[in-house]
N, C-alpha and C positions, 0 to 999 in steps of 0.2 A: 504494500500500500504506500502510497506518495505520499508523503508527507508535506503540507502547504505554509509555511511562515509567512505571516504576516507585519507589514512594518507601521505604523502608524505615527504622525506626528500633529501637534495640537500645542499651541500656550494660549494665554487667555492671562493678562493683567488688570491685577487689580487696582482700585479706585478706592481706598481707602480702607479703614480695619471695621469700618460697616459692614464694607463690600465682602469682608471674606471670606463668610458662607453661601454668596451668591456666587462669587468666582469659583468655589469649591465644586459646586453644583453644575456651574455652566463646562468649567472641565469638565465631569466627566461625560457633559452630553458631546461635550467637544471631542474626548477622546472616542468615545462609543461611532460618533458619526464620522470619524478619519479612519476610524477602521472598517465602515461599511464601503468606504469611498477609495480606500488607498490600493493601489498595485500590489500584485500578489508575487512573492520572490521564492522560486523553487528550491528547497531545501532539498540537496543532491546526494544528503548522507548516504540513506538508505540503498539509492539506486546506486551509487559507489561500490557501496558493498557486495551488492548485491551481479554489479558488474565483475568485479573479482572474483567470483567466484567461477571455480571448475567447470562448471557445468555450462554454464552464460560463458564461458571463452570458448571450450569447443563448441558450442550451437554457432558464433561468432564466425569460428575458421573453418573453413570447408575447401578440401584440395580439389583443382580441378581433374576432370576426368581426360587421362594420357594415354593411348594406344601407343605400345610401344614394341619393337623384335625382338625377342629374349636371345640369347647364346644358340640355341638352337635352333632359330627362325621362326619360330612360332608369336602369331600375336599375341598382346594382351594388355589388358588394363591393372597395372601395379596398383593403383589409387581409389578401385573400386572392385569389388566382388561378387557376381551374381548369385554366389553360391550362398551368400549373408556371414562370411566367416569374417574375420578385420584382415587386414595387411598390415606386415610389419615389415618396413622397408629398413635395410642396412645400407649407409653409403659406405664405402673404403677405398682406399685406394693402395695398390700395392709395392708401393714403395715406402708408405708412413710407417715406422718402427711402435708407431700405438697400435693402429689398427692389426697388426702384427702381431704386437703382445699381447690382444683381446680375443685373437682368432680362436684359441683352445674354447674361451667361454662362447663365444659365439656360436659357436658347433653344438655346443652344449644346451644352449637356450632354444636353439633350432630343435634337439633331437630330442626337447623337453616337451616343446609346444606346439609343435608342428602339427602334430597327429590329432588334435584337439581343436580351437576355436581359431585357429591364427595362421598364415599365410606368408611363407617370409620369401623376400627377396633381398638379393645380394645387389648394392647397383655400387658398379665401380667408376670414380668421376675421376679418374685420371686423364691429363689431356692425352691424344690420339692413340688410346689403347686399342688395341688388336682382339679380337674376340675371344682366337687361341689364348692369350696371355692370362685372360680373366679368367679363360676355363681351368686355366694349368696354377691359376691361384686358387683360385676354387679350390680343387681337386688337394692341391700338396696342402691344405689347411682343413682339408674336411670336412667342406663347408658344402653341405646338400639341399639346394635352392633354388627358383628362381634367379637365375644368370643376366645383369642386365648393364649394359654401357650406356653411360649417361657424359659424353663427356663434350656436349653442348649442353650440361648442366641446367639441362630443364628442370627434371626431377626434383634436382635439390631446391632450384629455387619454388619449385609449388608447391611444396612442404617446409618451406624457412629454413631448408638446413646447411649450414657454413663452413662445418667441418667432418674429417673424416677420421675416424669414427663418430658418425651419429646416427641416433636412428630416430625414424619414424613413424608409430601407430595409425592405422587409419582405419574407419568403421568400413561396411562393405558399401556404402550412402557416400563415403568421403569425408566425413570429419576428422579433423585430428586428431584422435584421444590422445595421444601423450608425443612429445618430442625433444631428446636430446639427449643427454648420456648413456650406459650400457651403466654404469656404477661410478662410485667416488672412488675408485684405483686412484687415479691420477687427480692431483690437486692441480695443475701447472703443466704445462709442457716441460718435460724432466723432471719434473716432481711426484714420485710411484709411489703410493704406501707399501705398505708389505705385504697387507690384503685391502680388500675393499671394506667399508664397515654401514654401507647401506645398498642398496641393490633397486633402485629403480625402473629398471626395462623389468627386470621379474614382478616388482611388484605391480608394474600396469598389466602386464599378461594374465598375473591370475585375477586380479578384477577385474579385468574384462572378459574373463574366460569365464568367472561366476558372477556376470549379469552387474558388476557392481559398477561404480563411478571409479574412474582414476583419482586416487586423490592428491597424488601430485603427478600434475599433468605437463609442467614445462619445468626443464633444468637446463645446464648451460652446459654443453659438451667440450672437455680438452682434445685438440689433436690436432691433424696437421689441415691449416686452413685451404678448403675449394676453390679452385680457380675462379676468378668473372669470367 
């Protein structure tokens, strides 16, 4: 519900210490009728918050719909699914020594959730990669996916994503449900923890795979920055 504020302004001087209970009197009919008469100023708390929130950003961002040739030749659309399952779009590229040392968990997140509600594609935004190359990354990383070169960087940019390793949730409709890190490994570019100590791409997978909201739906991905 909107909430309306109201401003009102009113003086009214008086005429002596006779007059003081008729000035008294006359404000308040003064104030009552600047408030019937006064401009109304939207108070934008509510709908602030209300814009922050999860839910009201993905309704917000919606990817467009991209035919695209996988490694295999085959069409398809990364960014929507007829089947109603989500996509989970991986950028990398393979020369980044991050997306490198995410590859083991990458396989791992694929070979968790593939089989279930979710859709993954591998898209590699290296400039003028070769198909062979993607596939022979693929393959010596173990990475069992949709196969995709993106390196007129459509992709990334219709899902906001800037860096490689990133990824990106998308409903079968095209909303973004979640976009950017795989985990908090890396604080920094060269900066590893020794493990990860929160896990965000899993936790959007399995709320979205049990019907639920993502609850954090945007984070900020380290790795090696996408070409313009």
């Amino acid at each position: 519900m909107r909430r309306i504020s109201r401003i009102c302004h009113g003086s009214i001087r008086p005429c002596g210490r006779s007059a003081g209970i008729v000035s008294a009197v006359l404000t308040v009919f003064a104030v009552v009728a600047g408030c019937e008469n006064a401009p109304r100023v939207h108070d934008t708390t509510e709908e602030t918050t209300f814009s922050n929130n999860s839910d009201e950003r993905m309704r917000m961002e919606r990817a467009p719909d991209i035919e695209c040739v996988d490694a295999s030749g085959s069409q398809c659309h990364p960014l929507r699914n007829a089947d109603g399952r989500a996509n989970c779009v991986m950028f990398l590229m393979t020369d980044c020594p991050i997306c490198n040392t995410y590859a083991p968990e990458i396989a791992r997140i694929i070979d968790a959730y593939s089989r279930n509600t979710i859709h993954f594609s591998i898209v590699y935004v290296d400039d003028h990669i070769s198909t062979q190359k993607a596939r022979t990354h693929a393959k010596d990383h173990g990475l069992s996916a949709t196969i995709l070169l993106d390196d007129s960087h459509q992709l990334s940019k219709a899902v906001g994503a800037t860096v490689a390793p990133e990824v990106a949730v998308v409903s079968a409709d095209g909303d973004i449900l979640y976009r950017g890190r795989i985990d908090d490994l890396y604080v920094d570019y060269g900066k590893k923890r020794m493990t990860a100590s929160t896990h965000e791409l899993r936790d959007a997978l399995d709320a979205i795979g049990s019907g639920h909201t993502v609850s954090v739906a945007r984070t900020t991905a380290v790795g090696c920055y996408i070409p313009e």
